[in-house]
C-alpha positions as CSV (number, residue, x, y, z in Angstrom):
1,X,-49.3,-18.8,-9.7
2,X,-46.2,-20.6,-11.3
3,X,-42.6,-19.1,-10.8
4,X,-40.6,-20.5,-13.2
5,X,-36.6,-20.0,-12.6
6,X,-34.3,-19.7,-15.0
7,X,-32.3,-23.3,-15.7
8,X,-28.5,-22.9,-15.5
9,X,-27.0,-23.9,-18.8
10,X,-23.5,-25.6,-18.8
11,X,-20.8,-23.0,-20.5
12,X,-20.4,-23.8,-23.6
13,X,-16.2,-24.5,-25.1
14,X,-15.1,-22.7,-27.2
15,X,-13.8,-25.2,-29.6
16,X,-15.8,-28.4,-29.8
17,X,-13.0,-30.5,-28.7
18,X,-11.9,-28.9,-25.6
19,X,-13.4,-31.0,-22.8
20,X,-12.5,-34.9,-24.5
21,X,-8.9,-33.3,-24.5
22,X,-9.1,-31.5,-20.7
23,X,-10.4,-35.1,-19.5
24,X,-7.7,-36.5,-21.7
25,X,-5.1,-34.7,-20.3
26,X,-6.3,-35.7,-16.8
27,X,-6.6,-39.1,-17.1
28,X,-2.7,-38.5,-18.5
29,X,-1.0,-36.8,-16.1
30,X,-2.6,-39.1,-13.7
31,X,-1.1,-42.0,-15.4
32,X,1.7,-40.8,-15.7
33,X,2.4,-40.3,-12.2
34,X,1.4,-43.7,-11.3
35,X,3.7,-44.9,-14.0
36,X,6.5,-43.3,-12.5
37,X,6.1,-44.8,-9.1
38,X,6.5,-48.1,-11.3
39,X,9.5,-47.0,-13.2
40,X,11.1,-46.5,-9.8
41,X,10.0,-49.5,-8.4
42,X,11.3,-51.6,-11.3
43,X,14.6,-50.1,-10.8
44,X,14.8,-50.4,-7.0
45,X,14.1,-54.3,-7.3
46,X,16.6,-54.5,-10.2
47,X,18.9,-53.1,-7.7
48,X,18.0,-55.1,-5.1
49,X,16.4,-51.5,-2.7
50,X,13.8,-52.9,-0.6
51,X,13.6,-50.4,2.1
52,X,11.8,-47.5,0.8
53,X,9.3,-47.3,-1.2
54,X,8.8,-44.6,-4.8
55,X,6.8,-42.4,-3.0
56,X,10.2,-41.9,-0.5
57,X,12.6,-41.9,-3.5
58,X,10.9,-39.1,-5.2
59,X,10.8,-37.4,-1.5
60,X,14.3,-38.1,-1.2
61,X,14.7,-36.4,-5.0
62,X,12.7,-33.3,-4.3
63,X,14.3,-32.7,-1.0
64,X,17.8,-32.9,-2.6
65,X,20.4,-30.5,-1.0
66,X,18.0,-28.6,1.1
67,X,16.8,-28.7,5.1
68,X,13.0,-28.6,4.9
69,X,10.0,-29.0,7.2
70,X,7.0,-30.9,6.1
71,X,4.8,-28.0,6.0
72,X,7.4,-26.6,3.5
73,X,6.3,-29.9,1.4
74,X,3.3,-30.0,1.8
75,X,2.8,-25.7,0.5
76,X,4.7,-26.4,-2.4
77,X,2.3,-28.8,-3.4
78,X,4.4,-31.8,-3.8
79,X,2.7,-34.0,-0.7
80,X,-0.3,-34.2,1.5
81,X,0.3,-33.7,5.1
82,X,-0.9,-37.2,6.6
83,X,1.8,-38.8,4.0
84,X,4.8,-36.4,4.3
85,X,4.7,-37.1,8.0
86,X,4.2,-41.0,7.6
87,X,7.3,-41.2,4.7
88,X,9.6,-38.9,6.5
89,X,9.2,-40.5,9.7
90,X,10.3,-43.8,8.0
91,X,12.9,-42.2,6.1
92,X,14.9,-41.0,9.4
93,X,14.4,-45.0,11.1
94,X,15.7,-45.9,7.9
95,X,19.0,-43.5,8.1
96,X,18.3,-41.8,4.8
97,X,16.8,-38.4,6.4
98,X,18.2,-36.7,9.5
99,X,15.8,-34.3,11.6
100,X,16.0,-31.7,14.2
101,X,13.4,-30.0,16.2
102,X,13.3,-25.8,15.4
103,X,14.8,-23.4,17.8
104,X,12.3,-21.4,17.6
105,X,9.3,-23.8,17.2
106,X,9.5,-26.7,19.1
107,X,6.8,-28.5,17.1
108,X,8.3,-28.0,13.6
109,X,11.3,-30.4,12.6
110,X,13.4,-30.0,10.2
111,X,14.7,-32.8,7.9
112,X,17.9,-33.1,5.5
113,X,19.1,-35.9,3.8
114,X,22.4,-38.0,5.0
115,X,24.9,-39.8,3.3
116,X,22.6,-42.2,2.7
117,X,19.7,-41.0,1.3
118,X,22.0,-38.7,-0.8
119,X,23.1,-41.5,-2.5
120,X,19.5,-42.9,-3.4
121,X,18.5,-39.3,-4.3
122,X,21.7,-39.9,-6.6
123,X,20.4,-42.9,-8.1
124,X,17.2,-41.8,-8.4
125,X,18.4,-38.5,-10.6
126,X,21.0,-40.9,-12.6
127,X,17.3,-43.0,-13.8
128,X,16.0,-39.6,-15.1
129,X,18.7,-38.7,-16.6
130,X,19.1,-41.8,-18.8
131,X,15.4,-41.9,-19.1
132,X,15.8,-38.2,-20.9
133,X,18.5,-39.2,-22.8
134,X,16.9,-42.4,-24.0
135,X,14.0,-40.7,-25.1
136,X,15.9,-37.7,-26.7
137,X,18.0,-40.2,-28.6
138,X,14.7,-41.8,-29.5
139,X,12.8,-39.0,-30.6
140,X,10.3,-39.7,-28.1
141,X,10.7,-36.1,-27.5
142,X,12.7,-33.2,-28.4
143,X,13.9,-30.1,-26.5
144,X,11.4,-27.5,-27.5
145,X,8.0,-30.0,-27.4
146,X,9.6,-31.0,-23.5
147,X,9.1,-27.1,-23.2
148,X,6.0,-26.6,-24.7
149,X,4.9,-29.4,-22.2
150,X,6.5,-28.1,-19.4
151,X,4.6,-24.3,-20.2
152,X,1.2,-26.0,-20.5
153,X,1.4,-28.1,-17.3
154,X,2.4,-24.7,-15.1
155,X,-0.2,-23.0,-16.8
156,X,-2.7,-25.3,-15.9
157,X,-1.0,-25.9,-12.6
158,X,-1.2,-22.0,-11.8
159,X,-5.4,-22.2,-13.0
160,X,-5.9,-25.1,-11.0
161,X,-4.3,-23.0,-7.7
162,X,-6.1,-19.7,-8.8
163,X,-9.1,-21.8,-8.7
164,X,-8.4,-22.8,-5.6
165,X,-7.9,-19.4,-4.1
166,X,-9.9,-17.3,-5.5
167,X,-13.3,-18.9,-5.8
168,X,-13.7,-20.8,-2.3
């Protein structure tokens, strides 16, 4: 006697075009972010910044004003763990971070930025900023479709972490 089992189908879309543009947007944002890390590096060499590297600058830039651990990174989703520790521990020998060990937990450090690394996070915030104006001024992009972006990207941000808690 033959059992036959039923064959999973793949889910269909529901408009034809959905997948191509998902994979499109992907491969995009992907990109994107690699394309930044140039950006960066172009303008650390045209200011002559050898020392630390995009990755760093964009930690410097998201750390900003604030005291942080790297588990604090790493849970908001900027960093994974292995890196954070690597680029933060070269950002103190380089003098752009401070750090402190916890009161409380000895194993945790805390890190803020110093004069220093202030002033890179400065000059890392002054290239985004003429980079938005530039492409405002350009029409590259206008307030409301920089919106519209923004909204789609956290929705799919806030999928892609219900997806990750919810069905593992």
């Amino acid at each position: 006697m033959v059992i036959q089992t039923p064959v999973a189908q793949a889910p269909v879309a529901t408009h034809p075009g959905i997948m191509a543009g998902y994979l499109d947007a992907l491969s995009l944002v992907e990109r994107l972010h690699r394309l930044l890390l140039d950006v960066i590096k172009d303008e650390f060499e045209r200011l002559g910044i050898l020392e630390i590297n995009p990755v760093q600058a964009l930690l410097l830039f998201n750390i900003g004003d604030h005291e942080v651990t790297a588990g604090e990174l790493k849970s908001r989703g900027y960093y994974q763990g292995s890196n954070v520790s690597y680029n933060l521990k070269k950002l103190v020998e380089t003098g752009y971070m401070h750090h402190q060990r916890c009161e409380i937990d000895r194993r945790s450090v805390r890190v803020r930025l110093t004069a220093k690394g202030q002033k890179m996070r400065d000059a890392v915030a002054g290239l985004f900023e003429r980079h938005a104006q530039g492409m405002e001024e350009r029409g590259v992009v206008t307030f409301e479709t920089m919106d519209e972006v923004t909204r789609t990207l956290r929705r799919m941000e806030r999928y892609w972490a219900d997806q990750i808690r919810y069905i593992y």
